[in-house]
PATIPA-655496 format. One record per residue (C-alpha): residue number from 1; z, y, x. Coordinates in nm, 3 decimals, m for minus. Each point is the difference from the previous one (the first is absolute). Example, Ala and Ser with C-alpha at 12.3 -4.5 7.8 and 13.67 -1.06 7.14 Angstrom:
<rs>
+-----+---------+---------+---------+
:  nr :       w :       v :       u :
+-----+---------+---------+---------+
:   1 :   0.780 :  m0.450 :   1.230 :
:   2 :  m0.066 :   0.344 :   0.137 :
+-----+---------+---------+---------+
</rs>
This chain:
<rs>
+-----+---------+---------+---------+
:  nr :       w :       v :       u :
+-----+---------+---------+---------+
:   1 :  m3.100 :  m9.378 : m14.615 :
:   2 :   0.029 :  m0.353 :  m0.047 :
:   3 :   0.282 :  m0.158 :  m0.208 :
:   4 :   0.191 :  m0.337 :   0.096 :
:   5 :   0.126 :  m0.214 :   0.260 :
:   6 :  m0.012 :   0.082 :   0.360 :
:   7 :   0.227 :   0.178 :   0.294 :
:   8 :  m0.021 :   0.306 :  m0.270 :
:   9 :   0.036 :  m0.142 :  m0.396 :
:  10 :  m0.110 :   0.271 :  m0.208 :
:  11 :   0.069 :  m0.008 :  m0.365 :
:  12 :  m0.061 :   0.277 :  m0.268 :
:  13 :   0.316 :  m0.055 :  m0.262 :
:  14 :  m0.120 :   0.253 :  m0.213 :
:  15 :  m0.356 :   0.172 :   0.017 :
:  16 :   0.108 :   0.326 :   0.161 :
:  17 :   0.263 :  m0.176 :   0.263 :
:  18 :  m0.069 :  m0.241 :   0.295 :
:  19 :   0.221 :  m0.188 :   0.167 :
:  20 :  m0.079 :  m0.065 :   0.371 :
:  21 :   0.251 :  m0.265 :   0.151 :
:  22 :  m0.009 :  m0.094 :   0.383 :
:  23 :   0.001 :  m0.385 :  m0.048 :
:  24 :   0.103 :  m0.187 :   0.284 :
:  25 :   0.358 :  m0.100 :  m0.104 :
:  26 :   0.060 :  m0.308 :   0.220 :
:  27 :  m0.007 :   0.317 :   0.309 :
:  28 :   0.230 :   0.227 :  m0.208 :
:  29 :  m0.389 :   0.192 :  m0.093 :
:  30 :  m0.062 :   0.081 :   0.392 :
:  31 :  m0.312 :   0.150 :   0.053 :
:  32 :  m0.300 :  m0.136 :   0.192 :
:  33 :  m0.312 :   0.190 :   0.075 :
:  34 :  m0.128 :  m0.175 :  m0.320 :
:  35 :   0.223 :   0.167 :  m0.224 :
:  36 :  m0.049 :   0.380 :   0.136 :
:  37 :  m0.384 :  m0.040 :  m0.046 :
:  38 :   0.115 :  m0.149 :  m0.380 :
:  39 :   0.178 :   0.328 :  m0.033 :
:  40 :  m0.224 :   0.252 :   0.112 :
:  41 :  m0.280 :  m0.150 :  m0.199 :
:  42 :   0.200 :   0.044 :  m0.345 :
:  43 :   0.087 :   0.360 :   0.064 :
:  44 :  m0.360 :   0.076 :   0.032 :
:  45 :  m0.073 :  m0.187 :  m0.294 :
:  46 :   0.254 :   0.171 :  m0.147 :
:  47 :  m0.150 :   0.342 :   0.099 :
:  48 :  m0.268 :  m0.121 :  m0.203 :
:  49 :   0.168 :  m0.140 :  m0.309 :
:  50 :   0.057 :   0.308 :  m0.242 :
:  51 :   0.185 :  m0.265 :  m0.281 :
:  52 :   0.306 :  m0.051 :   0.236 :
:  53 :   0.282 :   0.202 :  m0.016 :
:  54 :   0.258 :  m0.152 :   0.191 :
:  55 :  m0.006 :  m0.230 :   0.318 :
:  56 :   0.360 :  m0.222 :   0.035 :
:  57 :   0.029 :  m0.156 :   0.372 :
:  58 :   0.211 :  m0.296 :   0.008 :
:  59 :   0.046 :  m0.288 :   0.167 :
:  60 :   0.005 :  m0.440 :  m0.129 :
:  61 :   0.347 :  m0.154 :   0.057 :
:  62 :   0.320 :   0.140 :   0.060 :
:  63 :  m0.116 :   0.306 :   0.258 :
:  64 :  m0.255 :   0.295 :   0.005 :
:  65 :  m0.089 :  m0.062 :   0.357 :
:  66 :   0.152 :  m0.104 :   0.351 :
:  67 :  m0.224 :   0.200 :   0.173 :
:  68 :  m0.291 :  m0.114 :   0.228 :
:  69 :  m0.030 :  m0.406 :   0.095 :
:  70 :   0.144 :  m0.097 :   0.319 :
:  71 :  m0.248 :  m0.213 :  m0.014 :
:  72 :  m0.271 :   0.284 :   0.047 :
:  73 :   0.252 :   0.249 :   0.203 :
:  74 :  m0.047 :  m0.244 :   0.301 :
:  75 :  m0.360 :  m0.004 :  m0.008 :
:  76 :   0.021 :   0.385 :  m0.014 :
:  77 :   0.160 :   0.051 :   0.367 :
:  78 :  m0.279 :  m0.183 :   0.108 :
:  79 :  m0.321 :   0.198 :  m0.158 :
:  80 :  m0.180 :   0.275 :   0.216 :
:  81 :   0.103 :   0.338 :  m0.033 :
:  82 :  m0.361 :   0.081 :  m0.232 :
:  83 :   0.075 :  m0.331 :  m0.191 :
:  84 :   0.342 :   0.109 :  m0.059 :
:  85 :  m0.063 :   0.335 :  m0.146 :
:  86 :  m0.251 :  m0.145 :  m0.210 :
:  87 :   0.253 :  m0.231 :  m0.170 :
:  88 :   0.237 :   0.325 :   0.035 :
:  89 :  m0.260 :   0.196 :  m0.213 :
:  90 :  m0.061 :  m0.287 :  m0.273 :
:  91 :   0.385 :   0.024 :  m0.048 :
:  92 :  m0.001 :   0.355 :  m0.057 :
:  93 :  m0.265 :  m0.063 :  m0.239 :
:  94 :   0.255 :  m0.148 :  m0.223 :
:  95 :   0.216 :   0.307 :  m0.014 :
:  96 :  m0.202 :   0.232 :  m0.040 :
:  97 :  m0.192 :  m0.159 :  m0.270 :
:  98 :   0.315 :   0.004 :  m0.169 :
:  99 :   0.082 :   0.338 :   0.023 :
: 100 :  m0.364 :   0.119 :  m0.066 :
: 101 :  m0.101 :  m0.188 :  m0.332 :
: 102 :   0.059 :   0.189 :  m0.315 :
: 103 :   0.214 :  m0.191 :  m0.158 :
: 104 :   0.417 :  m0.019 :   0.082 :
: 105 :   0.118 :  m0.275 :   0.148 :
: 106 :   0.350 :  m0.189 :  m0.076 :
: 107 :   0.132 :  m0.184 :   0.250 :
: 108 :   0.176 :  m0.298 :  m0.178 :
: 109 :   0.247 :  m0.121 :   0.297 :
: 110 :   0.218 :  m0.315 :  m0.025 :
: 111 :   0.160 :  m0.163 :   0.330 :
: 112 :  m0.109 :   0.171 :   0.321 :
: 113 :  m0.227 :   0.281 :   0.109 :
: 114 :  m0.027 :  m0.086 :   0.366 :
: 115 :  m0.248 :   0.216 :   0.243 :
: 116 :  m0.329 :   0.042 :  m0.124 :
: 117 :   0.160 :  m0.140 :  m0.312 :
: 118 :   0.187 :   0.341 :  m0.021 :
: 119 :  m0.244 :   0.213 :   0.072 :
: 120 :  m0.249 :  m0.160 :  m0.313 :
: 121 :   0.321 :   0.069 :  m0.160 :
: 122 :  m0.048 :   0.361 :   0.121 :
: 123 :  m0.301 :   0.084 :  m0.115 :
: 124 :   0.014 :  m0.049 :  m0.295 :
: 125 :   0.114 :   0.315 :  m0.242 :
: 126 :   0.283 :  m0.173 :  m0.198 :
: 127 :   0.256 :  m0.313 :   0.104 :
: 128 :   0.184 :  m0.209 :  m0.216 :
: 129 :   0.230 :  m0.240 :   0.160 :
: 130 :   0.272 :  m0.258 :  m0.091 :
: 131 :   0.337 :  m0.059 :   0.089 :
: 132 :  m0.026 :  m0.237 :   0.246 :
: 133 :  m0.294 :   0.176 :   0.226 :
: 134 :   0.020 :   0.098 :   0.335 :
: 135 :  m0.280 :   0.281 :   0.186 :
: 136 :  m0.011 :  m0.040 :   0.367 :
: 137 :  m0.187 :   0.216 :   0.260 :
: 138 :   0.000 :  m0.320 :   0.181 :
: 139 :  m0.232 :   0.147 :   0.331 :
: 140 :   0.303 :   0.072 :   0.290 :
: 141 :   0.103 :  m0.361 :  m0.055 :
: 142 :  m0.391 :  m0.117 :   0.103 :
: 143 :  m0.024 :   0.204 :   0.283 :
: 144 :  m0.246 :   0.234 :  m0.233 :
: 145 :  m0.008 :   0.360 :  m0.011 :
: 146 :   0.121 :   0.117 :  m0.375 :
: 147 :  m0.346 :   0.187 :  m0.006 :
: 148 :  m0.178 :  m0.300 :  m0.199 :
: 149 :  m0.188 :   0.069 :  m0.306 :
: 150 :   0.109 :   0.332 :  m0.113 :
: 151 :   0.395 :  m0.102 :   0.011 :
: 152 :   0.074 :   0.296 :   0.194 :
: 153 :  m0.158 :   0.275 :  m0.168 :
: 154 :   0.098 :  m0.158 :  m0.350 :
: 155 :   0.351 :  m0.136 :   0.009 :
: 156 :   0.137 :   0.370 :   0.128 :
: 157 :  m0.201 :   0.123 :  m0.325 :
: 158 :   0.212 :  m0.224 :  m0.249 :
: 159 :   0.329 :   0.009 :   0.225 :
: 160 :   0.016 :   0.320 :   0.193 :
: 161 :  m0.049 :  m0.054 :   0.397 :
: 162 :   0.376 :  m0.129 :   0.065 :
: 163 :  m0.013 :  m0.253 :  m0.210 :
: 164 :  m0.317 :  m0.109 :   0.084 :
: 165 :   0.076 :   0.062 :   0.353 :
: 166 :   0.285 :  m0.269 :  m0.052 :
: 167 :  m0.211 :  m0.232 :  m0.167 :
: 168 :  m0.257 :  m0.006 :   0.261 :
: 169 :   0.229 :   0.006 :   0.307 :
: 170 :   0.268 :  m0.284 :  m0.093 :
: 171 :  m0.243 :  m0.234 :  m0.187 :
: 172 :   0.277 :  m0.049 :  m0.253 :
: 173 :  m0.014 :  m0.117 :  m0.332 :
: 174 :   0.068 :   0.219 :  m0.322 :
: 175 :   0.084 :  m0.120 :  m0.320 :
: 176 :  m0.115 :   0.130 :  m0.345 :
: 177 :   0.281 :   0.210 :  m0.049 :
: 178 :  m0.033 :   0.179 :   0.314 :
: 179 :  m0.372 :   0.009 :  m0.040 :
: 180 :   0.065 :   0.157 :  m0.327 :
: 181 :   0.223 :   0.296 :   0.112 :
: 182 :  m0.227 :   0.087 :   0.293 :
: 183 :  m0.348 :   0.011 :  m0.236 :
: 184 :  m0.145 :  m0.302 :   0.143 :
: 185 :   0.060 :  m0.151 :  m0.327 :
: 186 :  m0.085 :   0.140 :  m0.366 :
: 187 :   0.197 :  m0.266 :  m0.181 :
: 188 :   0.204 :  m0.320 :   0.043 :
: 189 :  m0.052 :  m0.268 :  m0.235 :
: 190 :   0.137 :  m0.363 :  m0.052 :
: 191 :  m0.223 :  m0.238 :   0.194 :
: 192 :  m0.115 :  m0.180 :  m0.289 :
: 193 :  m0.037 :   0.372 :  m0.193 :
: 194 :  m0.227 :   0.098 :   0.278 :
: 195 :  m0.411 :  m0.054 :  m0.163 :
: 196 :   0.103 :   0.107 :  m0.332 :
: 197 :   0.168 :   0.303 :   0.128 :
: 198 :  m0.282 :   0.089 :   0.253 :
: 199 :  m0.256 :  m0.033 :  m0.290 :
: 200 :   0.211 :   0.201 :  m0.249 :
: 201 :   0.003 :   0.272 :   0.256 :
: 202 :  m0.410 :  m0.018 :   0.038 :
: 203 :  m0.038 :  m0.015 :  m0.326 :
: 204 :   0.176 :   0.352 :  m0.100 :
: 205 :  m0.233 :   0.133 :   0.292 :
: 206 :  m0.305 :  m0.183 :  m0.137 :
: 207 :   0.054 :   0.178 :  m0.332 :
: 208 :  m0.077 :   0.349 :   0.142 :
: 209 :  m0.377 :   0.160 :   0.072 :
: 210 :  m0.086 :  m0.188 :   0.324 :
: 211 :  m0.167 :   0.309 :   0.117 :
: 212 :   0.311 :   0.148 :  m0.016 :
: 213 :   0.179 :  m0.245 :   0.174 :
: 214 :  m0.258 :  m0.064 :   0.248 :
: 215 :  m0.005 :   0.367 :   0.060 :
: 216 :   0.413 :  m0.018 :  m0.011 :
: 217 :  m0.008 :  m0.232 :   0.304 :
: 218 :  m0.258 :   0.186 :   0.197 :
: 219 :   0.148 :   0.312 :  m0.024 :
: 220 :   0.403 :  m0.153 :   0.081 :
: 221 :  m0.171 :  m0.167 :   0.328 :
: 222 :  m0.147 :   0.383 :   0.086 :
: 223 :   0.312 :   0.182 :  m0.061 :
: 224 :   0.232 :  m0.222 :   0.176 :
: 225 :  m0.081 :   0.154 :   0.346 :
: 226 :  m0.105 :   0.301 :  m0.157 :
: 227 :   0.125 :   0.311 :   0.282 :
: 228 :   0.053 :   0.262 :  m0.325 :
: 229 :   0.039 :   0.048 :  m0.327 :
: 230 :  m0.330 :   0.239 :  m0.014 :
: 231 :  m0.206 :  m0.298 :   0.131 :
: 232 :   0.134 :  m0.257 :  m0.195 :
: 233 :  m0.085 :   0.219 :  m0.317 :
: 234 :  m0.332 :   0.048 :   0.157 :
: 235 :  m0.064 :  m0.396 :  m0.004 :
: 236 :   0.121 :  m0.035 :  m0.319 :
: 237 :  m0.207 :   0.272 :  m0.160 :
: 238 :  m0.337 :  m0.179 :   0.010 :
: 239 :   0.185 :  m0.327 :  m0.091 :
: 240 :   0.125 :   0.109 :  m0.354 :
: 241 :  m0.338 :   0.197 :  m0.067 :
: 242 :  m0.114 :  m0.378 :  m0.029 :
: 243 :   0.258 :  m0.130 :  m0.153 :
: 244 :  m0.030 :   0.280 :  m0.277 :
: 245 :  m0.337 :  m0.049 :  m0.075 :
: 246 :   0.024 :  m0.403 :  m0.017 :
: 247 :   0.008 :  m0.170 :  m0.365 :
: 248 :   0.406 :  m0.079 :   0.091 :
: 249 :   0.141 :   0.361 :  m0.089 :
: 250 :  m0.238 :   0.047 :  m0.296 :
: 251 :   0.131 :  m0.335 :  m0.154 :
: 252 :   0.385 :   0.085 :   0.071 :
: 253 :  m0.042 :   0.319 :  m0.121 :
: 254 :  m0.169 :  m0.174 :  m0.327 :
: 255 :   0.281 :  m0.266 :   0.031 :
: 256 :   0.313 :   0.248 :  m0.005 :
: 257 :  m0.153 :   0.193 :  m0.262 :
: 258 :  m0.034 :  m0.289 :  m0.242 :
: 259 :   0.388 :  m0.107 :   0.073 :
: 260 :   0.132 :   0.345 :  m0.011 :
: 261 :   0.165 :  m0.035 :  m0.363 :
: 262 :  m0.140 :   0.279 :  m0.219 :
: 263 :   0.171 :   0.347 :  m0.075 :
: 264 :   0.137 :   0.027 :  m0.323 :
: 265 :  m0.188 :   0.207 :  m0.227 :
: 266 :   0.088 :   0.378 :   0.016 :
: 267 :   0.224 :   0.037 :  m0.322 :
: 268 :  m0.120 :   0.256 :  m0.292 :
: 269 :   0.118 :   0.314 :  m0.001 :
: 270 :   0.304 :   0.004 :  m0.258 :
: 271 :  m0.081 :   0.134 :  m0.329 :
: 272 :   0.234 :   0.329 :  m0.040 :
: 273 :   0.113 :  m0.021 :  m0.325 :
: 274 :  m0.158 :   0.281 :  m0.271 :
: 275 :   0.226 :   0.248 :   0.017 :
: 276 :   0.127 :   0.066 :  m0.379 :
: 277 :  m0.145 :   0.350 :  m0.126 :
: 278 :   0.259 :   0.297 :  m0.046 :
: 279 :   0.021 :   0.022 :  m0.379 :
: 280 :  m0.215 :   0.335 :  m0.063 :
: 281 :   0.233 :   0.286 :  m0.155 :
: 282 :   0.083 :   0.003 :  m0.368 :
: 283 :  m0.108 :   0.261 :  m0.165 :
: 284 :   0.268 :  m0.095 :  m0.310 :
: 285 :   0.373 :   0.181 :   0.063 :
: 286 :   0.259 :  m0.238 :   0.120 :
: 287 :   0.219 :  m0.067 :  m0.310 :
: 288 :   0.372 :   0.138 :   0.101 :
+-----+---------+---------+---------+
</rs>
């Protein structure tokens, strides 16, 4: 993983956090080929890295990302079909690295979420976005099908399928509120609350056992198309045997055991008072 400048700036704000941020902000952060290969090679980093906990995916500037360059989308129509599905696959690498590295990932969305954009936006497992952003499945209005990285098996996940359908098949824009209300956003900040907001979020999830979390996100992304209950509890099974025999639930249980406040002492038993002794019998007459 390598940290600085570049068409991805990577910075580590705290040692258990990095912050990847797509950094072409004269283009509104619209991808080039240069930027997906950028991605996918920090996610496997990342799959490496056991002392991050938290990925945030942002953008420089005023927008998360406009989606892919015009620029680049013309020299697309032009490629072979096996050149094509090359750069089709080195895309997808993106996404999926994304979803498949242990750590969450916060999307941290200002502006607009345009296209490919959106779907970056969709892969990861949380979004935080401000007021004033707009998500767009922008590929109707190219002449694109709506199947382009992952958008249409993941936006039905977070929306349900009419929204997403709606999404998909207008091109229209949708604010943060309406984002919000249809689970394609976690939370709405002000623009300028946006990084401190997205890094108090990964910092309450950094705080827990990263096995645990790790194992959390593994096990959500298993279960969401699990067909029962019974196999869903079948996945999770060998999950939490891990989980319970990682160092995390030995130290919480330590941890809550040390805060519980202790139990007052059991009182003494009351001393019963000596009961005074019946005066024996006088053996002397009662005067009258």
């Amino acid at each position: 993983m390598t940290e600085g400048q570049g068409p991805l700036q990577v910075t580590r704000p705290s040692p258990e956090i990095v912050v990847a941020a797509l950094h072409r902000p004269h283009r509104k952060n619209a991808l080039t080929e240069e930027m997906f290969q950028a991605l996918a090679e920090l996610c496997a980093g990342l799959r490496k890295d056991t002392g991050t906990r938290v990925l945030v995916l942002t953008g420089t500037g005023a927008d998360f990302c406009s989606g892919y360059d015009l620029d680049e989308a013309g020299r697309i129509a032009a490629l072979p079909p096996a050149e094509l599905l090359g750069l089709l696959e080195r895309q997808a690498a993106a996404v999926t690295g994304l979803r498949d590295i242990p750590q969450p990932v916060i999307a941290a969305v200002d502006g607009v979420a345009v296209g490919a954009g959106l779907s970056l936006a969709l892969a990861a497992d949380l979004r935080v976005v401000t007021t004033r952003a707009r998500l767009r499945a922008s590929f109707v209005t190219m002449g694109l099908s709506g199947g382009d990285m992952g958008a249409s098996w993941l936006l039905p996940r977070l929306t349900g399928l009419g929204f997403a359908s709606e999404m998909m098949l207008t091109g229209r824009y949708v604010a943060a509120d309406e984002a919000l209300g249809h689970g394609l956003a976690n939370t709405v900040t002000a623009p300028g609350a946006l990084h401190t907001t997205a890094l108090g979020l990964a910092r309450r999830i950094a705080a827990h056992s990263p096995v645990a979390v790790a194992l959390t996100k593994r096990v959500l992304q298993a279960n969401a198309d699990a067909p029962s209950l019974a196999v869903a509890l079948e996945r999770e099974a060998p999950l939490q045997t891990v989980a319970a025999g990682s160092p995390g639930l030995r130290q919480a249980v330590a941890d809550f055991r040390s805060a519980r406040p202790g139990r007052p002492a059991t009182p003494a038993a009351p001393t019963t008072p000596a009961t005074p002794a019946t005066p024996a019998a006088s053996t002397t007459p009662t005067e009258n």
